[in-house]
GUMARNU-548185 format. One record per residue (C-alpha): x, y negated, z negated; residue number from 0. Coordinates in steps of 0.05 Angstrom, whole numbers, plus 32768, in hexadecimal, padded with zeros to 4 digits. Each point is the difference from the previous one (the first is absolute). Layout:
N
<pt east="X" north="Y" up="Z" k="NUM"/>
...
REM end
This chain:
412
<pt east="8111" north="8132" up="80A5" k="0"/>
<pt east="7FFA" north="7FED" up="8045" k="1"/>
<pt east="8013" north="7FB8" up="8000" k="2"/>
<pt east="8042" north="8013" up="7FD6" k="3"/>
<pt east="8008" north="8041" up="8036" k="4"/>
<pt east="8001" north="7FBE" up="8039" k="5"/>
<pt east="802F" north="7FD6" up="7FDA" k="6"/>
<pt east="8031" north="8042" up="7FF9" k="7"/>
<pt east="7FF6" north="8003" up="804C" k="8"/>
<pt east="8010" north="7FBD" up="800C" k="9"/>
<pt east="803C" north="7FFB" up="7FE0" k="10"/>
<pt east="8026" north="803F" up="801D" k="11"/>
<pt east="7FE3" north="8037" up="7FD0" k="12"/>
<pt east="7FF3" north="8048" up="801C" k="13"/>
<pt east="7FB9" north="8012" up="7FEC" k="14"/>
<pt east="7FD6" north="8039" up="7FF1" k="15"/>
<pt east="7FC1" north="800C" up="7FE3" k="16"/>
<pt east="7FBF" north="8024" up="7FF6" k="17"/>
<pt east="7FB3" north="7FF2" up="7FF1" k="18"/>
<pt east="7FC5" north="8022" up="7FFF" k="19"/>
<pt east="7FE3" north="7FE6" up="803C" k="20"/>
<pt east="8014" north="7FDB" up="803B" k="21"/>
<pt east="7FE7" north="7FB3" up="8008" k="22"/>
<pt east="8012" north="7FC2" up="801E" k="23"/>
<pt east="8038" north="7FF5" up="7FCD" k="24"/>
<pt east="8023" north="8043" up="8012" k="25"/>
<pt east="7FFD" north="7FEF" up="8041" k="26"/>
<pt east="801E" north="7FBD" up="7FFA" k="27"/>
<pt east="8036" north="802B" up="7FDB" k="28"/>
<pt east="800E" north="8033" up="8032" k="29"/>
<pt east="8005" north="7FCE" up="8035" k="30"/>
<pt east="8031" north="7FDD" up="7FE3" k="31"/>
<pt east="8029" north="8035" up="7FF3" k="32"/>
<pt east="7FF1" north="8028" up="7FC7" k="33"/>
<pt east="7FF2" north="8046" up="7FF5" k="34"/>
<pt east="7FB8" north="8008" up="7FE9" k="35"/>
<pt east="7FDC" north="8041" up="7FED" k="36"/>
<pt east="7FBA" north="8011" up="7FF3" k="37"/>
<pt east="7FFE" north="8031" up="7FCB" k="38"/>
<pt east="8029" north="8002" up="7FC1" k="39"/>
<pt east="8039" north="8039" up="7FFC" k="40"/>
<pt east="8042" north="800D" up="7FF5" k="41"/>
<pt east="801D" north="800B" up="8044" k="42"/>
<pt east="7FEC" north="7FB0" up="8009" k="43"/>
<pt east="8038" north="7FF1" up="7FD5" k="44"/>
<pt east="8045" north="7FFA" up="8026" k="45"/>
<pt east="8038" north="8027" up="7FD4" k="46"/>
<pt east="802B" north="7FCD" up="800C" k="47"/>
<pt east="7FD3" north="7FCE" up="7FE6" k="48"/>
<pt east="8024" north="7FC8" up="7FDA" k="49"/>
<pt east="7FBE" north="7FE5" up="7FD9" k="50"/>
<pt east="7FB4" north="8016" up="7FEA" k="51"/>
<pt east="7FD3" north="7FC8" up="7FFC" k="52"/>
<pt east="7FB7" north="800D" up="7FE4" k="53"/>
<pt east="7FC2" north="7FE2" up="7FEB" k="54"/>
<pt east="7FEA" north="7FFE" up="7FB6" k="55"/>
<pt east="7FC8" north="8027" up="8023" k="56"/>
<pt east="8027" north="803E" up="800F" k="57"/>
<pt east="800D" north="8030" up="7FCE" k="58"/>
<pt east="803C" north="8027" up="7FF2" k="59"/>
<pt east="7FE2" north="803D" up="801A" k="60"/>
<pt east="8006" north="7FE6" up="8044" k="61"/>
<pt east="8023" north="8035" up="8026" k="62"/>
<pt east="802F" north="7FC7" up="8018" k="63"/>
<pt east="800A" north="7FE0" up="7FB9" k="64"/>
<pt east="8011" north="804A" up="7FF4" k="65"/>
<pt east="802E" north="8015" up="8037" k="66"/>
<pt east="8026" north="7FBB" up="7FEF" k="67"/>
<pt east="800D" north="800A" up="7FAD" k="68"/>
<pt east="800D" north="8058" up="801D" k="69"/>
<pt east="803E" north="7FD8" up="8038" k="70"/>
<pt east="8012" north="7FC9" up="7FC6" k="71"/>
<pt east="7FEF" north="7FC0" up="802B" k="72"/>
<pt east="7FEC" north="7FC7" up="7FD7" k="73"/>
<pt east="7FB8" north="7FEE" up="8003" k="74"/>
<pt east="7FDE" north="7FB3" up="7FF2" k="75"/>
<pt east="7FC3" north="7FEB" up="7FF7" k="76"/>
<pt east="7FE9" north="7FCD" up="8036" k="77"/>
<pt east="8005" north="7FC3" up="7FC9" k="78"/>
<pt east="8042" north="801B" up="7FE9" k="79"/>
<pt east="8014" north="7FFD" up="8046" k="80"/>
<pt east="7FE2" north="7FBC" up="8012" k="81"/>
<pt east="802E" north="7FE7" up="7FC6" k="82"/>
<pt east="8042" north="8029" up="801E" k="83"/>
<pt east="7FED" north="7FDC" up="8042" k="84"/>
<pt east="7FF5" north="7FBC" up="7FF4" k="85"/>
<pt east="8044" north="7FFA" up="7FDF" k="86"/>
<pt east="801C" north="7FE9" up="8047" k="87"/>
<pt east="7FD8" north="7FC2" up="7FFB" k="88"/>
<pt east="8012" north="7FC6" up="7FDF" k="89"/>
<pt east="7FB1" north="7FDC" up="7FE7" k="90"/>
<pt east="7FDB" north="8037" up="7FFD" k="91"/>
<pt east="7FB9" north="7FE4" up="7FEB" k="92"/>
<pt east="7FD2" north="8039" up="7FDD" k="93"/>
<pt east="7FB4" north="7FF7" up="7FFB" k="94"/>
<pt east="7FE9" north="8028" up="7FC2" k="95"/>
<pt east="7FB1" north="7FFA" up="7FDE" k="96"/>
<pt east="7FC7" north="8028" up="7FFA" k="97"/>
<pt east="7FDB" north="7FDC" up="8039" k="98"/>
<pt east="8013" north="7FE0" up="803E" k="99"/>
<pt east="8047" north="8018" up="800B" k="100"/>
<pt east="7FF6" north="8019" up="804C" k="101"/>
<pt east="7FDD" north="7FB6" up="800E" k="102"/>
<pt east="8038" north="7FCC" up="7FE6" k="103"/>
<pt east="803D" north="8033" up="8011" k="104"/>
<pt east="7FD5" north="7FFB" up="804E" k="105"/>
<pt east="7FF5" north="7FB0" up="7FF3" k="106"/>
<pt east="804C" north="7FF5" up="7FF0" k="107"/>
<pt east="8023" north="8028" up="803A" k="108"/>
<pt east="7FD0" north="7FDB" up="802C" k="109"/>
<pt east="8012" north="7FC2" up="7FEA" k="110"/>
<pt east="804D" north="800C" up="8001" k="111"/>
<pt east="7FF9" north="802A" up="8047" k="112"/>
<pt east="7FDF" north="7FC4" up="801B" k="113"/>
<pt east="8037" north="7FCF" up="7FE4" k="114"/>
<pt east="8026" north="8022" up="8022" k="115"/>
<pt east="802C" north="801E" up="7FC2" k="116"/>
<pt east="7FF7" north="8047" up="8018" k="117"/>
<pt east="8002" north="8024" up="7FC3" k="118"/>
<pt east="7FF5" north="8047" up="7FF2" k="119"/>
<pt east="7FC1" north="8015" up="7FDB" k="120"/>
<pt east="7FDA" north="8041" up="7FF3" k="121"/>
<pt east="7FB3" north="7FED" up="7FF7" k="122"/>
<pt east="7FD7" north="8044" up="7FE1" k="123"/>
<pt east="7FC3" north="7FF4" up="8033" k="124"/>
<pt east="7FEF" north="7FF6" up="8043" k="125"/>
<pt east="7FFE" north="7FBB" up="801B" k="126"/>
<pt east="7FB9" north="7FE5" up="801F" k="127"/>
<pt east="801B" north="7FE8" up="8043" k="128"/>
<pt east="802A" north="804A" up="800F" k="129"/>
<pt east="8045" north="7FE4" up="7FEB" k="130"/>
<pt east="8036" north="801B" up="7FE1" k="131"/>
<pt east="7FFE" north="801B" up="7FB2" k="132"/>
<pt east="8052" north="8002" up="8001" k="133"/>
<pt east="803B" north="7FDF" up="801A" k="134"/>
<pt east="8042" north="8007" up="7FEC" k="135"/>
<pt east="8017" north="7FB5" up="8012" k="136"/>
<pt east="8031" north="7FE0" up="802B" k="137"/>
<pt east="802D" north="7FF4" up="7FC5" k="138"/>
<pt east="800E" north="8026" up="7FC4" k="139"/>
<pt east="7FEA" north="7FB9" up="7FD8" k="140"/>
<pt east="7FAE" north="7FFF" up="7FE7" k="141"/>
<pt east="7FD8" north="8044" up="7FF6" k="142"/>
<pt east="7FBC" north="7FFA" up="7FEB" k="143"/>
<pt east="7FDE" north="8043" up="7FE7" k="144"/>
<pt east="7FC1" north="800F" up="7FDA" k="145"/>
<pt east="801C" north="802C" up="7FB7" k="146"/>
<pt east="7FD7" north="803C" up="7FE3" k="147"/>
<pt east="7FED" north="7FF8" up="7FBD" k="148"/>
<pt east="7FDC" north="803C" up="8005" k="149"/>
<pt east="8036" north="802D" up="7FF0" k="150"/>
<pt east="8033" north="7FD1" up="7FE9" k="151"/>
<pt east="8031" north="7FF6" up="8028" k="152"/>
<pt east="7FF9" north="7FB7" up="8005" k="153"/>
<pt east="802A" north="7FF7" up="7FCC" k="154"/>
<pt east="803E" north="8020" up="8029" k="155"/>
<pt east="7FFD" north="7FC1" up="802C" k="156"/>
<pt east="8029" north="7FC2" up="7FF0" k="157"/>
<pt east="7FE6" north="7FCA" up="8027" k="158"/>
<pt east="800F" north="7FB5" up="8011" k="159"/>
<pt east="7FB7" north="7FF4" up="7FF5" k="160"/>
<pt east="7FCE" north="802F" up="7FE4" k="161"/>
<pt east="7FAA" north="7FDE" up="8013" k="162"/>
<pt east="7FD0" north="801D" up="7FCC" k="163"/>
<pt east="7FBF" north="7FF6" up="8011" k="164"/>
<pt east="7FE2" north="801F" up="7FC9" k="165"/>
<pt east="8003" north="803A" up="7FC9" k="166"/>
<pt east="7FCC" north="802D" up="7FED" k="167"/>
<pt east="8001" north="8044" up="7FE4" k="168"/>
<pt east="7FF7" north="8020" up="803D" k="169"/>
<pt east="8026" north="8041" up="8009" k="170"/>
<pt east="8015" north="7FFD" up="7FB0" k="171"/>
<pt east="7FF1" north="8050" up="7FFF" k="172"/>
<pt east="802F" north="800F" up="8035" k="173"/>
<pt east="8041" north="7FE0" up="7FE0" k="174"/>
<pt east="7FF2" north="8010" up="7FB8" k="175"/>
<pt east="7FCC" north="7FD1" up="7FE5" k="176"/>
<pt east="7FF1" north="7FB3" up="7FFE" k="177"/>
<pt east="8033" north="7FE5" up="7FD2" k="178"/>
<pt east="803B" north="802F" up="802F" k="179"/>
<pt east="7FDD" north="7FE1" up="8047" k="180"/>
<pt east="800B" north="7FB5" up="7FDC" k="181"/>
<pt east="804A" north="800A" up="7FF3" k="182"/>
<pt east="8011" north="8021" up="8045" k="183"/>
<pt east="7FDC" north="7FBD" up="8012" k="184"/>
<pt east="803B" north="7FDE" up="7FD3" k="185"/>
<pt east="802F" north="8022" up="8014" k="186"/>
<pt east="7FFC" north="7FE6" up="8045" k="187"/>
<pt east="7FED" north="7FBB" up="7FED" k="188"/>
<pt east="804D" north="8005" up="7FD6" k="189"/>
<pt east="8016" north="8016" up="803F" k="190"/>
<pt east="7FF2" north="7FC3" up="8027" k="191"/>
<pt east="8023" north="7FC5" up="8013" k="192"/>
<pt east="7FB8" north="7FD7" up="8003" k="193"/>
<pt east="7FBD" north="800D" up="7FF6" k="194"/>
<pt east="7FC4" north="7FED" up="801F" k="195"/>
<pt east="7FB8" north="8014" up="7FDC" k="196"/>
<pt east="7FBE" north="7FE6" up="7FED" k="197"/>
<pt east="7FF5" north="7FF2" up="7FB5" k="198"/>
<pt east="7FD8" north="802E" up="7FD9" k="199"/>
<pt east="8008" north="8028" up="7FBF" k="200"/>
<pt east="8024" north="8039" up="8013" k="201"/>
<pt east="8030" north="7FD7" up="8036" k="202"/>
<pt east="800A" north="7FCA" up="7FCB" k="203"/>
<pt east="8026" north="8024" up="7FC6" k="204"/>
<pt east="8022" north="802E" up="8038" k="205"/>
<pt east="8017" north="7FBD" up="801E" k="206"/>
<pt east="8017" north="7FD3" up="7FC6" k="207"/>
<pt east="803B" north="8019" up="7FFD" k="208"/>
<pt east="8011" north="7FFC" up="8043" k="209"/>
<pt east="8031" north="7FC0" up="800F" k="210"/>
<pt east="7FEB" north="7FEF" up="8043" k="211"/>
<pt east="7FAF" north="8013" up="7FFE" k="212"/>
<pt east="7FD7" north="7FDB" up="802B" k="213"/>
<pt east="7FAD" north="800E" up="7FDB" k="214"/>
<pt east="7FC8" north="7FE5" up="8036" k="215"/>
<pt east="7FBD" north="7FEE" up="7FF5" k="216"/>
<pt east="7FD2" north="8022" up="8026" k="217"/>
<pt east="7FE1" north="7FD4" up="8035" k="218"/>
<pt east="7FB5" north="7FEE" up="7FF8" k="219"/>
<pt east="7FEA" north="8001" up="803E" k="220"/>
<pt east="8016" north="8003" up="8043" k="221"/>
<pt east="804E" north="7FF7" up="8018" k="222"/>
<pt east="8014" north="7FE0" up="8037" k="223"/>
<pt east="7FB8" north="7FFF" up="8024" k="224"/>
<pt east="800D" north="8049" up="8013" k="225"/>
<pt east="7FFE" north="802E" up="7FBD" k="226"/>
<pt east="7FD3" north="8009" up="7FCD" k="227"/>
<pt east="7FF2" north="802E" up="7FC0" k="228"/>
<pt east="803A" north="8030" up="7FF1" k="229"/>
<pt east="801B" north="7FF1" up="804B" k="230"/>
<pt east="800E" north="7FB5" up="7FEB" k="231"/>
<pt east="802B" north="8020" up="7FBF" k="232"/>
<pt east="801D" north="8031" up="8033" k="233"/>
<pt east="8016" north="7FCA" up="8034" k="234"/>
<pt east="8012" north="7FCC" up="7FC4" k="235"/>
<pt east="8038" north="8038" up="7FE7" k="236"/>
<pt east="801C" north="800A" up="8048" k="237"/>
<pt east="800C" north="7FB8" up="8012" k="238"/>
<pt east="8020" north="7FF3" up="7FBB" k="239"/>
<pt east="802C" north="803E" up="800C" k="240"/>
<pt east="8013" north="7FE4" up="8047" k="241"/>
<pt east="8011" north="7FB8" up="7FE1" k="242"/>
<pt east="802E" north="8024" up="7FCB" k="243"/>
<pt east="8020" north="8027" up="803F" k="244"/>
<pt east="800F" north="7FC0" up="8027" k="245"/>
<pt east="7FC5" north="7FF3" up="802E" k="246"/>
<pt east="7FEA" north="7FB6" up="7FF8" k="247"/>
<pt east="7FB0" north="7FF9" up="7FE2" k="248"/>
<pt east="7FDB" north="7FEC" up="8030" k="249"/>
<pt east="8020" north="8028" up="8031" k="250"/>
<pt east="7FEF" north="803E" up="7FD7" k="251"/>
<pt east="7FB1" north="7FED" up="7FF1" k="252"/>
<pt east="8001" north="7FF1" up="8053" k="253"/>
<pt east="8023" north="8048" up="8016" k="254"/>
<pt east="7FCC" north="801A" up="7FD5" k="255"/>
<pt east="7FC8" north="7FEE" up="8019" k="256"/>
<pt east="7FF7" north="802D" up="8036" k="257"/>
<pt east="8010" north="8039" up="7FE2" k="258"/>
<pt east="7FC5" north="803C" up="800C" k="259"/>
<pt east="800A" north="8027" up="7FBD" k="260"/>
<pt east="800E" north="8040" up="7FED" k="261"/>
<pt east="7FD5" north="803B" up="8011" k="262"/>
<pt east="7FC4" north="801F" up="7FE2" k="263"/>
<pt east="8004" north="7FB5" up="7FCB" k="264"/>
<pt east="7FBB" north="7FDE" up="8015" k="265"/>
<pt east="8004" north="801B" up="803E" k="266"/>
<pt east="7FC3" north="7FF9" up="8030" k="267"/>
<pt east="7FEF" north="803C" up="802C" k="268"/>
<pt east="7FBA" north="7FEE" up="8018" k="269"/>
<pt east="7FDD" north="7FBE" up="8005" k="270"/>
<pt east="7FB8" north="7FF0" up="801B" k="271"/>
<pt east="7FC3" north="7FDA" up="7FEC" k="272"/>
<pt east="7FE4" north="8042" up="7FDE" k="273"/>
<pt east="803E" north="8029" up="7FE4" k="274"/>
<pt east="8047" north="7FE7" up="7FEE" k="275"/>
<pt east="8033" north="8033" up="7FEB" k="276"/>
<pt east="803D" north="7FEC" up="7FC6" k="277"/>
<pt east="803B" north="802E" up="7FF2" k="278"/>
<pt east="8025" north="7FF5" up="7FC1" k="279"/>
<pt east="8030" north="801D" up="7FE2" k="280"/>
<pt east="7FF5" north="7FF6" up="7FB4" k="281"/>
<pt east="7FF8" north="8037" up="7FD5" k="282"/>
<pt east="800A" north="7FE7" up="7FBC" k="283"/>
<pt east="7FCA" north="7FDD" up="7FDB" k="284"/>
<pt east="8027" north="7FBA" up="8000" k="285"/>
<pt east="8008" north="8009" up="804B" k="286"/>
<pt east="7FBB" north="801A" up="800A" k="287"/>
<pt east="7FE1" north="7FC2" up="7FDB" k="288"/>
<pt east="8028" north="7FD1" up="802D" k="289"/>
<pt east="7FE9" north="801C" up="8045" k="290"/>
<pt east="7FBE" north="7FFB" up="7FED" k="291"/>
<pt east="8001" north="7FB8" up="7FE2" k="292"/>
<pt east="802E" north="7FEE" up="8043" k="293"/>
<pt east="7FC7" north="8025" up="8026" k="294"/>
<pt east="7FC7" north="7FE6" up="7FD6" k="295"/>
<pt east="801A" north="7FC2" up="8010" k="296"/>
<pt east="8008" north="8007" up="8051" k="297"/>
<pt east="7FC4" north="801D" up="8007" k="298"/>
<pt east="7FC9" north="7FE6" up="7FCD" k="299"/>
<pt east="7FC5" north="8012" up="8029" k="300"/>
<pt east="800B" north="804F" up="8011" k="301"/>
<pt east="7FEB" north="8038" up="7FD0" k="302"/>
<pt east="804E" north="8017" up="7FEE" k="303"/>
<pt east="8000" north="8050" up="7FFE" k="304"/>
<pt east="8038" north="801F" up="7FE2" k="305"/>
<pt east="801B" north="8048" up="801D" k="306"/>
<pt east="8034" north="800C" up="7FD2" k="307"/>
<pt east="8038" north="802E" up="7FF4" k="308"/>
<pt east="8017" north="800B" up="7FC0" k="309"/>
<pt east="8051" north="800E" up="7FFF" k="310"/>
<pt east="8016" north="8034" up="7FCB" k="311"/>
<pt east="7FE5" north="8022" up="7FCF" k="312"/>
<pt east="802B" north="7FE3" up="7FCD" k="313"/>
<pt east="7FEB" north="7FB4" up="8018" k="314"/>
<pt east="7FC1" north="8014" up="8004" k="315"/>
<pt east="7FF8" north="8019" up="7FBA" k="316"/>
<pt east="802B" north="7FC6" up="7FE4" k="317"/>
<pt east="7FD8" north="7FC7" up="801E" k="318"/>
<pt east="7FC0" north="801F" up="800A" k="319"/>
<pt east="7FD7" north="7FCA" up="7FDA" k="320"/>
<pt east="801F" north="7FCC" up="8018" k="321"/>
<pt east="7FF8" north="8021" up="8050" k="322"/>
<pt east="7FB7" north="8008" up="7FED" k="323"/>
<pt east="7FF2" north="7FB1" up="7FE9" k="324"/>
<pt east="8021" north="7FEA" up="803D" k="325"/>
<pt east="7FE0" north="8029" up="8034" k="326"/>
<pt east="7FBF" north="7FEB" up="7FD6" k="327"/>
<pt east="8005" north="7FBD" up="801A" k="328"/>
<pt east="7FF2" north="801E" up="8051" k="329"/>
<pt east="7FBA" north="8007" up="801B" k="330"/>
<pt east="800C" north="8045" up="8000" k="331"/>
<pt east="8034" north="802A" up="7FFF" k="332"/>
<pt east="8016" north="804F" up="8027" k="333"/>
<pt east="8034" north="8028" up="7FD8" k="334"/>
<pt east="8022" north="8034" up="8026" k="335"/>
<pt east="802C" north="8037" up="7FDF" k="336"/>
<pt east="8049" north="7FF2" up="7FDE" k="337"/>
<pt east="802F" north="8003" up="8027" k="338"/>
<pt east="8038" north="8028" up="7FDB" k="339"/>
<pt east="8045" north="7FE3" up="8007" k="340"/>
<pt east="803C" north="802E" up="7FE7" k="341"/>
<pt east="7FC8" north="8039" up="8002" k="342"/>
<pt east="7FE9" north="7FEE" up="7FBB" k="343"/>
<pt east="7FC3" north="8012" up="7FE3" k="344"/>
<pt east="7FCB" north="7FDF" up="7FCC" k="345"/>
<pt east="7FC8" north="8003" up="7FC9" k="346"/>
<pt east="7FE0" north="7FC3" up="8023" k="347"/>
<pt east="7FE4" north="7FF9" up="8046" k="348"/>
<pt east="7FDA" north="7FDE" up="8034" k="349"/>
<pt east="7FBA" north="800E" up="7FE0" k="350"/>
<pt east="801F" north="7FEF" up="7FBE" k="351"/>
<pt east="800D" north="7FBC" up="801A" k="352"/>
<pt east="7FBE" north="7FF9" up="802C" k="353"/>
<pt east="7FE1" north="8011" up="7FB2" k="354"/>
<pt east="8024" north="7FC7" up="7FE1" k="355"/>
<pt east="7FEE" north="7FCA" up="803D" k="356"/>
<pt east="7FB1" north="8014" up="7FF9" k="357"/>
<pt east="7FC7" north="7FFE" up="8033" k="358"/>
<pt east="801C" north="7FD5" up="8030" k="359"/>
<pt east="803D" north="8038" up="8010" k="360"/>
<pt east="8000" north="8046" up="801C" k="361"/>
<pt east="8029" north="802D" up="801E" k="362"/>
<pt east="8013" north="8024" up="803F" k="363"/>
<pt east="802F" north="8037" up="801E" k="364"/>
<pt east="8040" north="7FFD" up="8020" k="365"/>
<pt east="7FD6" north="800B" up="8049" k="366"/>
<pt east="8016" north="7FC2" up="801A" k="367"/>
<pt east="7FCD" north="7FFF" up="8037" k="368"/>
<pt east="7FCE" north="800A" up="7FCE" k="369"/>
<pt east="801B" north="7FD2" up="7FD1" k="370"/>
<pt east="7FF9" north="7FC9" up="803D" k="371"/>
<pt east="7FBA" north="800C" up="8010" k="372"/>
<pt east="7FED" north="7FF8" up="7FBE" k="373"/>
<pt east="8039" north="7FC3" up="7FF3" k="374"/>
<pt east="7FDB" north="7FD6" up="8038" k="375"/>
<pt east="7FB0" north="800A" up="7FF4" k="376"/>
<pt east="7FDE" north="7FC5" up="7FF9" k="377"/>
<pt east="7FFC" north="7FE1" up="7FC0" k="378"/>
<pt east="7FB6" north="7FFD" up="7FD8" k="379"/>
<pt east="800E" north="7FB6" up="7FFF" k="380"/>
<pt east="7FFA" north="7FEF" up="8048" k="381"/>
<pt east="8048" north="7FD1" up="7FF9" k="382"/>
<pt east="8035" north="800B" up="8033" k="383"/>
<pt east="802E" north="8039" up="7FE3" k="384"/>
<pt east="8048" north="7FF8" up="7FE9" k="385"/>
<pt east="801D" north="803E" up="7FFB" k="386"/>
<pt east="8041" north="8008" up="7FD3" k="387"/>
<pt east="8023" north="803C" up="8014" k="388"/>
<pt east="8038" north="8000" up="7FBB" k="389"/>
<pt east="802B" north="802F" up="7FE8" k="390"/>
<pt east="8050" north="801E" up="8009" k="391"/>
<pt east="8002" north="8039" up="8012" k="392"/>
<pt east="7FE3" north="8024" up="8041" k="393"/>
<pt east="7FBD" north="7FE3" up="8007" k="394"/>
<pt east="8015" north="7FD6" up="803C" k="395"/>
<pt east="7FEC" north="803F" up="802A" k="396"/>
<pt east="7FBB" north="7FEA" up="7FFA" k="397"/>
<pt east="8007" north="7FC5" up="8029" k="398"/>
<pt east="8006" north="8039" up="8043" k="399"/>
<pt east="7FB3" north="8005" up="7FF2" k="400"/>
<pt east="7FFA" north="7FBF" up="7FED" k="401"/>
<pt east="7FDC" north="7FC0" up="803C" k="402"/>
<pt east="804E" north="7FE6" up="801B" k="403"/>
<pt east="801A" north="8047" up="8005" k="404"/>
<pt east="8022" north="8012" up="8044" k="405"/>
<pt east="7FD4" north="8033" up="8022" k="406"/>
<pt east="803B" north="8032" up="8004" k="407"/>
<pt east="8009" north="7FF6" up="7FB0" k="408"/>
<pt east="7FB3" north="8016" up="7FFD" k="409"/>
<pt east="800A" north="8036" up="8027" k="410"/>
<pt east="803B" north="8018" up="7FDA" k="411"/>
REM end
């Protein structure tokens, strides 16, 4: 919601807006001229408002959502929105998958920014080095935005190039089931002037009948002596998608190789002879397996300690098998409670899962200066330790108690 609330701001929109708590982003906001309230409640809504724009997240018991249906102004979701907005752009270039959407949407605006095409974008994540997650362009030509397939409204868009990285089930329960999430999927892909994907049995059939589908082969290795594992697919994607926007090859693997990567994906927090600290983002068992192969990999020598966060009941309970065999394959493994997106509840939990990994697992509360004491002791092993701090949802507080923190952050 933020990144779209800056591109409103930046071209001419009046903006208002509420959220629960004030953060960086807000403040960014209200800086730049919008009208941001702590605190959800009808007064925040202007009468005169023209538009209500809300996450998939809110329901429509929001005394906003209500106050707008009780005054009759139209209300979007953010992804219906998105697809209103980008209408004033000629290429707009959606990034749409299951995994890795934030990384190549990141890895193609930073290629075309520093080519100097200056094209809007909209990236769903922080970026590593502190720069911008939106722009709204100097011309009205290229936008490049990650799409939400996790309600659907991907399928609104109509781009000049839609990059799939990928298609899993992922999110299947919140659109209507599998075989409903694979023709949104479709729908899109019809949508799209070209197509840019990664061959594999769900991409392949949605493809074929696609006239102007360009299917990849996953690299086997590294990519142009920078990337490696799921980062060389990611980077593979983006300078493909730059090529088919007009920036020359080699120009495009060059601009990219300085790029510093999207936050909380393989980030490192901590490093020293004794302790190294990994954030990572993953929270589905396809992404989970690939951070710790990439870190398995990078780090062969360390005992690899999981503290994981599982993300929604409903993800948990689908994939909880296939979360346990993965997190199997760590030294050992800390599993902290669910965090409950969209306040929804479960017949599976943390222990449930910490049952299926086996001795190796256990878990812990959500005291996250606890939870780092007990994240950091020494491993039986003697080895250095790699600690893997993964998960989506708020167990990035932990790293306040974590060796790195600032001592203010400590305090707080």
């Amino acid at each position: 919601m933020a990144p779209l609330a800056a591109i409103v701001l930046e071209r001419g929109g009046r903006v208002t807006g509420s959220d629960r708590e004030s953060n960086h982003k807000t403040a960014y906001l209200s800086a730049h001229g919008a009208q941001v309230t702590v605190g959800h409640a009808a007064g925040n809504l202007p009468d005169a408002a023209a538009l209500l724009v809300y996450s998939s997240a809110v329901g429509d018991d929001n005394p906003e959502r209500v106050k707008a249906r009780r005054l009759g102004i139209p209300e979007l979701r953010r992804g219906e929105f998105l697809s209103e907005l980008v209408k004033a752009y000629s290429r707009v270039t959606a990034i749409s998958g299951s995994h890795g959407k934030s990384s190549v949407t990141a890895m193609i605006a930073h290629i075309l920014n520093r080519g100097g095409m200056n094209p809007g974008f909209m990236i769903g994540a922080e970026l590593s080095d502190g720069g911008m997650s939106s722009a709204a362009g100097c011309n009205d030509d290229i936008f490049v935005t990650e799409a939400d397939e996790s309600d659907g409204t991907h399928k609104l868009l109509k781009p000049y190039l839609a990059v799939i990285p990928n298609i899993e089930d992922d999110h299947a329960w919140s659109v209507g089931g599998r075989e409903a999430l694979y023709a949104n999927f479709a729908e899109l892909i019809g949508n799209s002037r070209h197509v840019i994907g990664f061959a594999g049995p769900v991409t392949d059939g949605l493809f074929a009948a696609h006239g102007s589908a360009l299917r990849l082969t996953p690299p086997p290795g590294d990519v142009f002596d920078v990337w490696r594992g799921f980062q060389a697919r990611n980077a593979m994607l983006a300078v493909e998608a730059a090529v088919l926007l007009g920036m020359e090859r080699n120009r495009a693997v060059e601009l990219l190789r300085d790029f510093k990567g999207v936050a909380r994906r393989v980030t490192v927090r901590y490093e020293s002879p004794e302790l190294t600290i990994i954030e990572d983002y993953a929270h589905h068992p396809t992404e989970v397996a690939n951070s710790i192969s990439f870190l398995r990999a990078g780090y062969p020598d360390h005992h690899l300690r999981v503290l994981f966060q599982p993300h929604r009941y409903a993800r948990l309970a689908r994939y909880l098998d296939d979360l346990a065999k993965v997190l199997r394959e760590a030294d050992s493994c800390l599993v902290t409670p669910v965090f409950a997106a969209w306040c929804e509840r479960g017949g599976v939990d943390s222990q449930t899962l910490v049952d299926h990994i086996g001795p190796t697992a256990a878990t812990v509360t959500a005291d996250w200066p606890e939870v780092a004491g007990v994240s950091v002791a020494a491993p039986a092993d003697g080895r250095p330790l790699l600690l893997a701090v993964i998960g989506a949802g708020d167990i990035d507080r932990v790293f306040a108690f974590l060796p790195g923190a600032e001592p203010e952050k400590k305090n707080g």
